[in-house]
C-alpha positions as CSV (number, residue, x, y, z in Angstrom):
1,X,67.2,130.4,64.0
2,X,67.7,127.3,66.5
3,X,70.0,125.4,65.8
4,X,67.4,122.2,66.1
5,X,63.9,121.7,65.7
6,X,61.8,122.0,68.6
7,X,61.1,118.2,68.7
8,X,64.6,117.1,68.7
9,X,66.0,119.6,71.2
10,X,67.9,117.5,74.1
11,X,69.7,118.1,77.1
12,X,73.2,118.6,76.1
13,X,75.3,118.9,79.2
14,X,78.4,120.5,77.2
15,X,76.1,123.2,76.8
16,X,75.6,124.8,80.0
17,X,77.5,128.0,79.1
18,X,74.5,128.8,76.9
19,X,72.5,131.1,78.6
20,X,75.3,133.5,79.5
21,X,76.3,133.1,75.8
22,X,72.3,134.1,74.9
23,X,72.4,136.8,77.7
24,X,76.0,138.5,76.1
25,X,75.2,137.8,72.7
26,X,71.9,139.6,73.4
27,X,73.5,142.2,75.0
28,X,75.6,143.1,72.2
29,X,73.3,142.7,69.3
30,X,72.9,146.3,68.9
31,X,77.1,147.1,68.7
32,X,79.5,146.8,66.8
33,X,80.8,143.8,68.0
34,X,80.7,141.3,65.4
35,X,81.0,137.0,65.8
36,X,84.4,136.9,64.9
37,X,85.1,139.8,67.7
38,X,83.7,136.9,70.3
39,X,85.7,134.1,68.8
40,X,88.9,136.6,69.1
41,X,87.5,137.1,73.1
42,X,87.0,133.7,74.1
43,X,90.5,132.7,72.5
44,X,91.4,135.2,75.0
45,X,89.6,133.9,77.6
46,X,91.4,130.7,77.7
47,X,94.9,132.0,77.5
48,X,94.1,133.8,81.0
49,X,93.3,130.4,82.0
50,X,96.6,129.1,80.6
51,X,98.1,131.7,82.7
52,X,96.4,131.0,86.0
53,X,97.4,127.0,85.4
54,X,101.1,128.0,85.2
55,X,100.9,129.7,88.1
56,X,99.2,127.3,89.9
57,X,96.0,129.6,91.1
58,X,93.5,126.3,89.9
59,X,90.3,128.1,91.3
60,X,90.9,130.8,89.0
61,X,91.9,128.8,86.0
62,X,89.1,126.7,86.5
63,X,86.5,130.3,86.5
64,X,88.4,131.3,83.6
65,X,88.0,127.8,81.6
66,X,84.4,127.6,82.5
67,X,83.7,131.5,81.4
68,X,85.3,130.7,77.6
69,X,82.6,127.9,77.3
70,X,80.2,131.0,77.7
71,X,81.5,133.3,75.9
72,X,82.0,130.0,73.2
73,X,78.7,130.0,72.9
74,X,77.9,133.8,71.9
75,X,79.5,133.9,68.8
76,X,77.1,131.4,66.9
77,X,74.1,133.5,69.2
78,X,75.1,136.6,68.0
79,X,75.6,135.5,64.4
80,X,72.3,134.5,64.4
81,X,70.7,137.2,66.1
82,X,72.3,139.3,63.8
83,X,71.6,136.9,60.8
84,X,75.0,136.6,60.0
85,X,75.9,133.3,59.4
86,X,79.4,132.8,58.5
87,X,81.9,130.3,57.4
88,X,85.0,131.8,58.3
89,X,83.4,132.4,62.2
90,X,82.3,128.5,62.4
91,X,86.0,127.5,61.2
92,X,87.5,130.1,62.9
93,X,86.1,129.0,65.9
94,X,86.7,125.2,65.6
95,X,90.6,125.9,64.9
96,X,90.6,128.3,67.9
97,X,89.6,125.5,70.4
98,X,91.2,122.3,69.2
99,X,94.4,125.1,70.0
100,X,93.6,125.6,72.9
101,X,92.9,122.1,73.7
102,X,96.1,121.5,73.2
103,X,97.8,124.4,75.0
104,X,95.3,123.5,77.9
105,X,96.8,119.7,77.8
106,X,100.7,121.3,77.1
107,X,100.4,123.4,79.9
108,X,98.8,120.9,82.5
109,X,101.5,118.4,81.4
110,X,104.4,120.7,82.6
111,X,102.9,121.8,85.4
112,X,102.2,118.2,86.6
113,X,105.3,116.7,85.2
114,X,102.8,114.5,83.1
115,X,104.9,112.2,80.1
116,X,104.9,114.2,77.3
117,X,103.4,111.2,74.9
118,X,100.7,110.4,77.4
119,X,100.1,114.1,76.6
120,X,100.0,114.0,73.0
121,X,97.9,110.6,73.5
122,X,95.2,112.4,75.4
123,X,94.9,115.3,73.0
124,X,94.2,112.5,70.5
125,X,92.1,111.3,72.8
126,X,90.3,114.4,73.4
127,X,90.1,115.4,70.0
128,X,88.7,112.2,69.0
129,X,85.7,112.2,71.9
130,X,84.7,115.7,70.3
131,X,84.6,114.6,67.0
132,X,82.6,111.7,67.7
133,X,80.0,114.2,69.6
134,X,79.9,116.5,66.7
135,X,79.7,114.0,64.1
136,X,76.4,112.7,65.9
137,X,74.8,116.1,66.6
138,X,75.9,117.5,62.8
139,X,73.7,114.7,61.3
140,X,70.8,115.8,63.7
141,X,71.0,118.7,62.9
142,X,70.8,118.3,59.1
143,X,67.5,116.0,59.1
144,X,66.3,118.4,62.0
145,X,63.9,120.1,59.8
146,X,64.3,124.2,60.0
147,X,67.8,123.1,61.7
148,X,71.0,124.9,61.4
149,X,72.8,123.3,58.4
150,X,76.0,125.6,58.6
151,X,77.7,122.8,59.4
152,X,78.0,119.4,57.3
153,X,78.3,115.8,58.0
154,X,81.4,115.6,55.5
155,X,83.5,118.5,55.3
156,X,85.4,117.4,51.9
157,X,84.4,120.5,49.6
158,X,84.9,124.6,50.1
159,X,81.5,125.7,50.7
160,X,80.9,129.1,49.1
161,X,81.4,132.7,51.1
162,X,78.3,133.6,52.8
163,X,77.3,137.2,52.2
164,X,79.7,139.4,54.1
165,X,82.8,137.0,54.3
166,X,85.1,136.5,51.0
167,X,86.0,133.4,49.6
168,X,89.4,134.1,49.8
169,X,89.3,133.9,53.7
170,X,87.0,130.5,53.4
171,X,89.1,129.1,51.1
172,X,92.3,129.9,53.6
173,X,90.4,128.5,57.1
174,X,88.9,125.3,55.3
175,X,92.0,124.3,54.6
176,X,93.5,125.0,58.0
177,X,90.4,123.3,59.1
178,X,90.7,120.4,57.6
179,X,93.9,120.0,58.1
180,X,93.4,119.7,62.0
181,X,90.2,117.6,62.1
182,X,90.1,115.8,58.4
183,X,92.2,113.1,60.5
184,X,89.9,112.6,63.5
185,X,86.8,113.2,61.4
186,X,87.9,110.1,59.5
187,X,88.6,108.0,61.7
188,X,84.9,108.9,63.1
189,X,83.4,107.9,60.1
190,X,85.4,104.7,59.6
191,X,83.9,103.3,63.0
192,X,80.5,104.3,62.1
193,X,80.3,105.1,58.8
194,X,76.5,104.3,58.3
195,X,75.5,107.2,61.0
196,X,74.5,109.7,58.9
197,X,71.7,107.2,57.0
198,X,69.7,107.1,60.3
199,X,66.4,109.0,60.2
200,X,67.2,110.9,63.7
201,X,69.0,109.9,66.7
202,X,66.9,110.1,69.9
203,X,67.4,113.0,72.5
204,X,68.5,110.5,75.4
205,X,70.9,109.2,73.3
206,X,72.3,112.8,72.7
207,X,72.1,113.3,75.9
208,X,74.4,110.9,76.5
209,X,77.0,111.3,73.3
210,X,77.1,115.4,75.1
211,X,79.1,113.9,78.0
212,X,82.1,114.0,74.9
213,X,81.0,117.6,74.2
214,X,84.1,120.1,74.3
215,X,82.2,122.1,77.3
216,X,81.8,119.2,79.4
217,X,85.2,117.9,78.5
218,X,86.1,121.7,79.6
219,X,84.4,121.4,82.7
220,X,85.8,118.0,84.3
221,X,89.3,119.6,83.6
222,X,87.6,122.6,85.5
223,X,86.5,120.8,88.5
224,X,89.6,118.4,89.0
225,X,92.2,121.6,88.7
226,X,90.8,123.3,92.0
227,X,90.1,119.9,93.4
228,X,94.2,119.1,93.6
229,X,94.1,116.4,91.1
230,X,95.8,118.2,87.8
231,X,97.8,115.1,87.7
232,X,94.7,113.1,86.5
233,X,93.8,115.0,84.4
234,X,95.7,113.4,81.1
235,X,95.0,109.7,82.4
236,X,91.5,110.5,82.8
237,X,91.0,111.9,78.8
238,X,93.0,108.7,77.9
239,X,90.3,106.1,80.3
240,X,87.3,108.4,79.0
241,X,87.8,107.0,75.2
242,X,86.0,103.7,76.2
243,X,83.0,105.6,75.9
244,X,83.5,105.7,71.9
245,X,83.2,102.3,71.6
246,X,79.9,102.2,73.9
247,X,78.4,105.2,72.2
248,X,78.8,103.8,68.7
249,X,77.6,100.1,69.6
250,X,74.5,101.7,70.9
251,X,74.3,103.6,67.5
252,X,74.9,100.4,66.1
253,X,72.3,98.1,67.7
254,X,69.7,100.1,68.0
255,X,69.6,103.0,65.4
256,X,69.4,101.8,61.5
């Protein structure tokens, strides 16, 4: 099942690790491997980049961030190929990445001698771009009609275990997940709290709000590490947050 109807598919330039996540997802449809194994792999993934970063070898760090948008993008492929939608994978995977967002940002800030607020300012930062994204392409996603409704605009209630997961081990990641993105998710809401009563949001504009997306935030860290400019890296995710404001006014003015 897509995870949008055919009509409201858009270009989402986060998403370019896509087709290697269809093309591994596809090749494992017939294992053993399971979702959550591809989560576990892509967590992986990014703490070999952590590694290269520390070492200073960018060009590989920068391979290594690019490949865990990939394989990111497998698990939710497999799960579907495999029509296994799961709570505890979708959760699972959200807590995985804002973690290593932040050991991304930890790491580049000692390696750069970056200020250790301006740090914890641009994780915020970061945090809050991506929430803004997914709060816009959730709400798509639940008009979309045949969409993927896995996820929901508000997060405020335990869903119920899927078949195959137990509620015990929902009950135990919502928790955590909310936790770590209740904050940002309401802050989201606050600025634009009438979003979700739109009838759809228009595929340029998507377009657009996917320049937040974690796999193109991902990428510009990917491209400036090799480039020589780690230093900018935390200024830049700090600058980048005028966008939210832009984004939202356009909501604003032109969606009701």
């Amino acid at each position: 099942m897509s995870k949008l109807a055919t009509q409201d598919k858009f270009l989402d330039l986060s998403d370019y690790g896509r087709p290697f996540g269809k093309f591994l997802a596809n090749s494992l449809k017939d294992t053993r491997f399971t979702p959550i194994h591809i989560t576990l792999l892509f967590g992986i993934t990014g703490l070999i980049a952590i590694y290269f970063i520390l070492n200073e070898n960018y060009l590989w760090a920068g391979f290594f961030i690019v490949l865990k948008s990939g394989i990111d993008a497998a698990d939710g492929e497999l799960a579907r190929l495999k029509n296994t939608p799961s709570y505890v994978g979708r959760y699972l995977d959200s807590v995985f990445d804002i973690i290593l967002n932040f050991l991304f940002l930890i790491t580049i800030c000692y390696v750069s001698q970056t200020s250790f607020w301006l740090t914890l300012i641009a994780f915020f930062c970061i945090q809050l771009q991506g929430t803004l994204y997914n709060y816009y392409y959730v709400i798509l996603r639940n008009k979309s009609i045949g969409g993927d409704t896995t996820s929901k605009v508000f997060e405020y209630k335990t869903p119920r275990a899927l078949p195959g997961e137990t509620q015990k081990a929902v009950n135990i990641l919502f928790k955590i997940y909310t936790v770590v993105y209740g904050g940002f998710d309401k802050i989201i809401h606050a600025l634009d709290s009438d979003a979700y009563k739109v009838k759809t949001l228009p595929n340029w504009f998507m377009t657009l709000v996917s320049l937040y997306g974690l796999g193109f935030q991902l990428l510009i860290i990917a491209v400036l590490l090799p480039l020589g400019q780690i230093e900018w890296i935390i200024p830049f995710f700090i600058a980048y947050s005028v966008l939210i404001l832009i984004f939202i006014g356009i909501r604003k003015t032109n969606f009701n």
